[in-house]
VEXKE-88965 format. One line per field, with one value per residue (C-alpha): residue number from 0; z negated, y negated, x negated; residue in three letters. Coordinates in Angstrom, 1 decimal. Each point is the difference from the previous one (the first is absolute). Example, Ala and Ser with C-alpha at 12.3 -4.5 7.8 and 13.67 -1.06 7.14 Angstrom:
// VEXKE-88965
nr = 0|1;
w = -7.8|0.7;
v = 4.5|-3.4;
u = -12.3|-1.4;
rest = ala|ser;
This chain:
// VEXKE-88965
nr = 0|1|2|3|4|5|6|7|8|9|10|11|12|13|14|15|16|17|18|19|20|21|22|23|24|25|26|27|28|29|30|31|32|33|34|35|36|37|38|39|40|41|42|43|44|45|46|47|48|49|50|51|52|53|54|55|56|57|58|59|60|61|62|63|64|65|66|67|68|69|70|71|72|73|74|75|76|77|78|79|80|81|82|83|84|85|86|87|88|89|90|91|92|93|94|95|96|97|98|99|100|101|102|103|104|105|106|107|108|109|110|111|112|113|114|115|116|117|118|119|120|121|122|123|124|125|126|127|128|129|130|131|132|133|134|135|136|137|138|139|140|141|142|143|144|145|146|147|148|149|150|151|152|153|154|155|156|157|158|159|160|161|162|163|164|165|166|167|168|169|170|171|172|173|174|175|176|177|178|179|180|181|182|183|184|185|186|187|188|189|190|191|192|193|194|195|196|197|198|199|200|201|202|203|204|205|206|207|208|209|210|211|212|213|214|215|216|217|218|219|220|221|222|223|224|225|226|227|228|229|230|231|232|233|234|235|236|237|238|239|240|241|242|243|244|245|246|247|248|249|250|251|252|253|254|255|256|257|258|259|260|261|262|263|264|265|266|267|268|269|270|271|272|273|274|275|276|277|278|279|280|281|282|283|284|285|286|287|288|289|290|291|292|293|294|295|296|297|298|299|300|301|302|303|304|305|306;
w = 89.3|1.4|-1.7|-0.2|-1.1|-3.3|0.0|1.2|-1.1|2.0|-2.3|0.9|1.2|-3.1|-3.4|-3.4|-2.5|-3.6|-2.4|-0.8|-1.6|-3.3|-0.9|1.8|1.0|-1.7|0.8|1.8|1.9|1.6|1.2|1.7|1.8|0.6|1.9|2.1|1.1|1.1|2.0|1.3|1.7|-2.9|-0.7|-1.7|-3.9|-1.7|-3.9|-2.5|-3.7|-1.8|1.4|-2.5|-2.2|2.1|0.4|3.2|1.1|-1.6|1.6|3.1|-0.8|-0.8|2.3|2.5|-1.4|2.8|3.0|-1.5|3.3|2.2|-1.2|-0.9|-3.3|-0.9|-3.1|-2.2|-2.9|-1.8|-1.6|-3.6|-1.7|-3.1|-2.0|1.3|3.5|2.5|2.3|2.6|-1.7|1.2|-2.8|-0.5|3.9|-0.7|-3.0|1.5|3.5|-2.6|-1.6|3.3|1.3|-2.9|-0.1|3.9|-0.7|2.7|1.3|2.3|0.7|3.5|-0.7|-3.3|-0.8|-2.4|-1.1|-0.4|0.4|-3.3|0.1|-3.3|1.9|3.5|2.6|1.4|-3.8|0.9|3.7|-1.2|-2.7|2.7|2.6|-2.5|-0.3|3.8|0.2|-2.5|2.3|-3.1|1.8|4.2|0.8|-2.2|-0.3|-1.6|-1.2|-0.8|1.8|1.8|3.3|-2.0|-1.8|2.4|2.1|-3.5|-0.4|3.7|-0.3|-3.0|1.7|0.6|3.9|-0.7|-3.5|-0.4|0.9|-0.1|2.7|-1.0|-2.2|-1.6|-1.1|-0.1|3.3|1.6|2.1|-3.0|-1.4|3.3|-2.2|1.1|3.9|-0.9|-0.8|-1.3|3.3|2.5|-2.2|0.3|3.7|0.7|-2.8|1.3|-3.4|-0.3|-1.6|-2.4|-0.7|-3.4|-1.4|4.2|-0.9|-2.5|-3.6|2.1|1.1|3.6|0.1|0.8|-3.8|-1.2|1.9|-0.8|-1.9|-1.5|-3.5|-0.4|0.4|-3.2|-0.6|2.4|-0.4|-0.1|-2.7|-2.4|0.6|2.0|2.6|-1.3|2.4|3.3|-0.5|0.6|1.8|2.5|0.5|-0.1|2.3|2.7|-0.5|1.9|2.8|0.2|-0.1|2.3|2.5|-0.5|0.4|3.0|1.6|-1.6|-3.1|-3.4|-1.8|-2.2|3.9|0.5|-3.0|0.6|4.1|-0.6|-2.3|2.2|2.9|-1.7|0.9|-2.2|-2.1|-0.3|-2.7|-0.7|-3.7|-1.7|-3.2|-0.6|-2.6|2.5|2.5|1.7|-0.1|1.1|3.1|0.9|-1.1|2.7|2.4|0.3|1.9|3.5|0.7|2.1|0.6|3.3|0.2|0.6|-3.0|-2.0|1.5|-1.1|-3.8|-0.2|0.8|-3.0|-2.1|0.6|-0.7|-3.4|-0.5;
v = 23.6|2.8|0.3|3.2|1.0|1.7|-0.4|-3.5|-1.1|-1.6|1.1|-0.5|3.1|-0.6|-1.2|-0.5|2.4|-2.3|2.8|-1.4|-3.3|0.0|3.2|-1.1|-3.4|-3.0|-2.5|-1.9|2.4|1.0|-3.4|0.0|3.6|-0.7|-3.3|1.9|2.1|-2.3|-2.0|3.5|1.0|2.0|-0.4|3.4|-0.4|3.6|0.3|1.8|-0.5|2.3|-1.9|-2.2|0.8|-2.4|-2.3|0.7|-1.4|-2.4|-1.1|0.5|-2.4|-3.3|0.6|-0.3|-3.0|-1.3|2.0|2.8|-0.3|0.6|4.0|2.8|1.6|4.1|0.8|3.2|1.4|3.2|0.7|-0.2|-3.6|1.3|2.6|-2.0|-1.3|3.0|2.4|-0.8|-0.4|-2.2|-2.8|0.3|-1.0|-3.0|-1.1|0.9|-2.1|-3.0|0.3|0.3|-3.1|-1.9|0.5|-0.3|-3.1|0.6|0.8|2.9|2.8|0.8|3.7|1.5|3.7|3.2|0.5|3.4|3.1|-0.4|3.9|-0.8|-2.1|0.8|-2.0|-1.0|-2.2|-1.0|-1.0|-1.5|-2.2|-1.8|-0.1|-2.6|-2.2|0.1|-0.8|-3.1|-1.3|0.9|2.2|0.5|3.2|3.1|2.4|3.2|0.9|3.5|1.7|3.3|0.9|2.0|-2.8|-2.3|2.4|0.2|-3.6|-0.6|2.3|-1.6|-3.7|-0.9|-1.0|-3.4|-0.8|-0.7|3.0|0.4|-1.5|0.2|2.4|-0.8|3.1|0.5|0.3|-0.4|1.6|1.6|1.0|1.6|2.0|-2.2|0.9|3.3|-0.8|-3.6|-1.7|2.7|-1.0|-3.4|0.4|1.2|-1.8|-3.5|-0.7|-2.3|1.5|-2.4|1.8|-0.8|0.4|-0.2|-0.4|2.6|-2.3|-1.4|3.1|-1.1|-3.6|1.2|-1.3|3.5|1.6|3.9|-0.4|-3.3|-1.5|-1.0|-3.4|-2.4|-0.6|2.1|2.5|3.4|-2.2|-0.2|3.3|-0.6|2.8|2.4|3.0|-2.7|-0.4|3.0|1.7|1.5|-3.3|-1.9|2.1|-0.1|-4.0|0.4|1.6|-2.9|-2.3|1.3|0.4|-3.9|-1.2|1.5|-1.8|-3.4|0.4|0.4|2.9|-2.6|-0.7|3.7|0.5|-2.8|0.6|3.5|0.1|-2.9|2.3|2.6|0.8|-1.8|-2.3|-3.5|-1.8|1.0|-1.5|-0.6|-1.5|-2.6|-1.5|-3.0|-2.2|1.6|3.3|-1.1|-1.7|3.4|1.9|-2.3|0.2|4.3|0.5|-2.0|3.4|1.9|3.1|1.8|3.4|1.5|-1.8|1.2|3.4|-0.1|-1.4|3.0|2.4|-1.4|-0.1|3.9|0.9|-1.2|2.0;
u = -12.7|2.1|3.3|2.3|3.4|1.0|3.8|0.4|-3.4|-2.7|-2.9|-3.7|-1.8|-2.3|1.5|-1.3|0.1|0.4|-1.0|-3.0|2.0|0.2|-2.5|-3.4|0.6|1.4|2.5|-1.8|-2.0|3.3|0.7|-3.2|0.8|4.0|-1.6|-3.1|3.2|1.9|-2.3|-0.9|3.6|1.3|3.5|0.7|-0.7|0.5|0.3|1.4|1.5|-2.4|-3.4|-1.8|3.2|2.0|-2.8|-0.2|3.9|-0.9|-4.0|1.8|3.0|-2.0|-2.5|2.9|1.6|1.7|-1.1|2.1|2.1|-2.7|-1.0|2.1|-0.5|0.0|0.3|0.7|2.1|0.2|-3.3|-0.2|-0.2|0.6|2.1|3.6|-1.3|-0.7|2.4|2.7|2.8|2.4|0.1|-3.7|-0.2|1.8|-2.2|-3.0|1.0|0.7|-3.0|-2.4|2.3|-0.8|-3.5|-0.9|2.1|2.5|3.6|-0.7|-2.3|-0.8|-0.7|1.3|-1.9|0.6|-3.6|0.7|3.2|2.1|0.9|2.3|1.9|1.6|-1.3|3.6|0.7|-3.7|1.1|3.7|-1.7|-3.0|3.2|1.7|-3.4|0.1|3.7|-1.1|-2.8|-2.4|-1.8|-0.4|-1.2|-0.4|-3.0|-1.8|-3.2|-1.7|2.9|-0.3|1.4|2.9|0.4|0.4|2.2|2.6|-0.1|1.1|2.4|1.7|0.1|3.1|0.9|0.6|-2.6|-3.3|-2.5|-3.7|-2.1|-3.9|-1.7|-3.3|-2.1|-4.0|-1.1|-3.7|-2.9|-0.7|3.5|2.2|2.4|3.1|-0.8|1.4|3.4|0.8|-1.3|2.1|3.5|-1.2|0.0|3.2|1.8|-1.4|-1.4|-2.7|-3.4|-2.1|-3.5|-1.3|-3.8|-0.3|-4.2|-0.2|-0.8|-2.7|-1.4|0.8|-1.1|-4.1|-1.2|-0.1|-3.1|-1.5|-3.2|0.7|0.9|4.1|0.1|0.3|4.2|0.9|3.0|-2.1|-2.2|2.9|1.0|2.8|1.2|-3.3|1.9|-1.4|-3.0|-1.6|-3.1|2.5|1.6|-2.9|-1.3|3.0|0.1|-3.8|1.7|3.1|-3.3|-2.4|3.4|1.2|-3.5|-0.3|3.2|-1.4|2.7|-0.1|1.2|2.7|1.1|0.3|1.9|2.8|0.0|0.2|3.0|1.8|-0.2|1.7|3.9|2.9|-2.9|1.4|-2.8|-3.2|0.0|-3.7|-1.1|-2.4|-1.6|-1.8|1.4|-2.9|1.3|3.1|-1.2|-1.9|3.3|1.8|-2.2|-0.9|2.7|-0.5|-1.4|1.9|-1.3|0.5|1.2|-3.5|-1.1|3.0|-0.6|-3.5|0.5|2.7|-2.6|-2.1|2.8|1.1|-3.8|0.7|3.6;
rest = unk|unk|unk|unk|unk|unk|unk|unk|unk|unk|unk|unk|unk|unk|unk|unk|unk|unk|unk|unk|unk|unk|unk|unk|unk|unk|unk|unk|unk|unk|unk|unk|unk|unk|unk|unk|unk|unk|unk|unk|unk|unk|unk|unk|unk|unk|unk|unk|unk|unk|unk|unk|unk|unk|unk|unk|unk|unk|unk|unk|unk|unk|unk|unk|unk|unk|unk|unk|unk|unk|unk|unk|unk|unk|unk|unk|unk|unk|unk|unk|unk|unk|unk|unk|unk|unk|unk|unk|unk|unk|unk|unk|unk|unk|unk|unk|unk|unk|unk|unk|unk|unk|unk|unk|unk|unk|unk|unk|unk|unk|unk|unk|unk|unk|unk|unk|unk|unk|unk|unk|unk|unk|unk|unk|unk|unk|unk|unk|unk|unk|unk|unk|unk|unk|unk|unk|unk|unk|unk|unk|unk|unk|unk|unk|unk|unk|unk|unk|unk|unk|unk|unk|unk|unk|unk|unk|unk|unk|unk|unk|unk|unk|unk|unk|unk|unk|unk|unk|unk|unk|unk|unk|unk|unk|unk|unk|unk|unk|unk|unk|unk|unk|unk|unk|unk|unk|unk|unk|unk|unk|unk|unk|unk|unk|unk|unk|unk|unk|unk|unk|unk|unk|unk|unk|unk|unk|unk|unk|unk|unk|unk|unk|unk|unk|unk|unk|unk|unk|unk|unk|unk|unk|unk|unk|unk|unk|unk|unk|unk|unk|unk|unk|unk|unk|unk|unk|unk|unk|unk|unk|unk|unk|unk|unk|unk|unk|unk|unk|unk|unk|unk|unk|unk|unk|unk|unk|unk|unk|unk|unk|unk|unk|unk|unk|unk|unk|unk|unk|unk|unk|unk|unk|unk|unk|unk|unk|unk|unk|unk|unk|unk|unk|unk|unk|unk|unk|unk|unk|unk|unk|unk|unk|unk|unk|unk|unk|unk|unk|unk|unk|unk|unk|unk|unk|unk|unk|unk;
């Protein structure tokens, strides 16, 4: 599988998103995804501490075992654990790093992420106290999540010259949600910051199971209520259009969906869910599409119709 940069990470072009550890599928479950993901190419695992109330670290970390060496971990910090575990202060950074460690059951972390802008707490003590884990070799490269342009823009700004500094963000970003191309994705460009699109297929809404005129299927996200702002007539009604366009180029719209946001500028790992191996092989496999310009061209003229 194609592998690009964030920082100095060689991360596959599609990785797996492990929020579905520990809250919709069980231990074992996750073994039987992390493996499908493996054999597929992926080598870009991204979690966070907050999934499956650290469940998910730790899914992730015995279904690794001893091929921990062979994938880079992403994981995240900063969003409320409970009433003493959340924010970006400096010695909750630490604890919280120890306690990811600990359950992923391992020394490093490839890519260590805020979850979320701590505005009680200035981002330089934020920046200072992940530079000391990177100093320590607990952690390789540092990231944010949920960050606007200005955001990003201050926390570059405050980097020292010579510490750690942020080299991905990870905010929502799909054919169906464009708001980062307005200002996020341009800072991203001229900052050299890597861009990590989450929800990339829309809860689902982009994978071709979610059809107009036909029931919600049986376990399915929309089913349990998940995301109910998605799945809409509207949306429903555009994911026709991404249909009826794919089809026509012998793709599927969950190719469409991954290829499309690949193709986009600064984007470094298009990171899915999955509940099945089989959905992670599909996953893996949606972005050998690489559209041409005409067919990007063409797909933005669909998209705009829906702005």
């Amino acid at each position: 599988m194609e592998k690009r940069r964030i920082g100095s990470l060689d991360v596959s072009v599609v990785g797996l998103g492990c929020n579905n550890f520990g809250w919709r599928i069980d231990a074992t479950a996750s073994a039987a995804v992390v493996d499908a993901a493996l054999d597929a190419g992926i080598n870009f695992f991204d979690t966070a501490d907050i999934y499956g109330a650290g469940q998910s670290e730790d899914f992730l970390g015995k279904a690794l075992g001893s091929r921990r060496n062979e994938i880079l971990i992403a994981t995240k910090f900063g969003m409320k654990m409970d009433e003493q575990r959340h924010g970006a202060r400096p010695a909750y950074i630490k604890q919280a790093a120890e306690d990811s460690l600990r359950r992923l059951k391992t020394d490093h972390i490839d890519l260590y992420q805020l979850h979320q802008p701590d505005p009680s707490v200035p981002i330089a003590e934020t920046l200072g106290a992940l530079h000391e884990l990177v100093q320590a070799g607990k952690v390789r490269e540092i990231g944010c999540s949920n960050f606007s342009g200005d955001q990003l823009r201050e926390a570059q700004a405050a980097a020292p010259k010579a510490g750690a500094r942020f080299v991905s963000v990870q905010n929502q970003y799909s054919l169906i949600h464009r708001e980062p191309e307005a200002d996020v994705i341009p800072e991203c460009v001229r900052a050299g910051i890597a861009f990590i699109p989450y929800f990339p297929l829309a809860n689902g809404l982009l994978t071709g199971k979610y059809r107009r005129g036909q029931a919600i299927p049986e376990g399915s996200r929309a089913q349990a209520g998940f995301g109910p702002k998605v799945f809409t007539g509207q949306n429903l009604e555009f994911v026709e259009k991404l249909i009826e366009f794919s089809g026509s180029r012998g793709h599927t719209v969950l190719e469409l969906a991954v290829s499309w946001l690949a193709a986009q500028p600064s984007v470094a790992s298009v990171i899915a869910g999955a509940k099945t191996p089989e959905q992670v092989k599909a996953n893996a496999a949606s972005a050998r599409w690489r559209l041409s310009a005409d067919e990007l061209a063409s797909a933005g003229e669909i998209l705009n119709q829906a702005r």
